[in-house]
N, C-alpha and C positions, 0 to 999 in steps of 0.2 A: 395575123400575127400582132399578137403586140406588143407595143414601142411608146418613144418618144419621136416629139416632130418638133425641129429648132426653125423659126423664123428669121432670118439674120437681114438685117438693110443693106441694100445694095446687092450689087451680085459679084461674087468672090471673086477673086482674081485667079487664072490659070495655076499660080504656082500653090495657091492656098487649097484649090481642090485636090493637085495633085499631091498637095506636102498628107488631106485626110485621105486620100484614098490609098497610101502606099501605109501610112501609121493605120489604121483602121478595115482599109479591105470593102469587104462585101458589107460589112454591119451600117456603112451610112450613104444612102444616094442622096445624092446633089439634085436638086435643079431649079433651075431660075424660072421666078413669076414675075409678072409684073413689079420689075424692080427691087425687086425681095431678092430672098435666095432659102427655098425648104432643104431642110438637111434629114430626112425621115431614116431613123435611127432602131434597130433590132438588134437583141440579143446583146447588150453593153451593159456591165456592171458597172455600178457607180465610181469604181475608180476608172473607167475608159471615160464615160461620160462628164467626168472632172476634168482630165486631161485633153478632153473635145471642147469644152468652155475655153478654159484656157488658152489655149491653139487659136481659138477664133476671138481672144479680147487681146493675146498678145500679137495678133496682125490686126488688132485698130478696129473690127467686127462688132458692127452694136448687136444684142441679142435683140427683139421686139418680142418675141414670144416663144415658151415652153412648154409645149402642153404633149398630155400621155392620151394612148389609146392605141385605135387600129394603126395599122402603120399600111402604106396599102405601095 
């Protein structure tokens, strides 16, 4: 499938994964690497994927990296 894959530093806090997975659902899994945190993203039009930015710079969320492809 393809997607987007968000890199975020740090690893999110309980109430921040739970605020994207009740707003978003099935379209973004979470999970934490090495101090990161991947957010592998399908099936989101650009304005969900606006309002997932968003979401994660207004709880203080650095992005590191944005990148398209397989979503796996």
């Amino acid at each position: 499938m393809t997607g987007l894959q968000l890199t975020v530093a740090g690893r999110l806090p309980t109430a921040v994964s739970d605020t994207i997975r009740a707003r978003f659902g099935d379209c973004v899994q979470i999970r934490p690497v090495a101090g990161r945190t991947l957010l592998n993203v399908a099936d989101m039009d650009q304005p969900a994927l606006r309002a997932l930015l968003i979401l994660l710079w207004d709880f203080g969320h650095d992005i590191l990296c944005l990148s398209s492809g397989a979503v796996r």
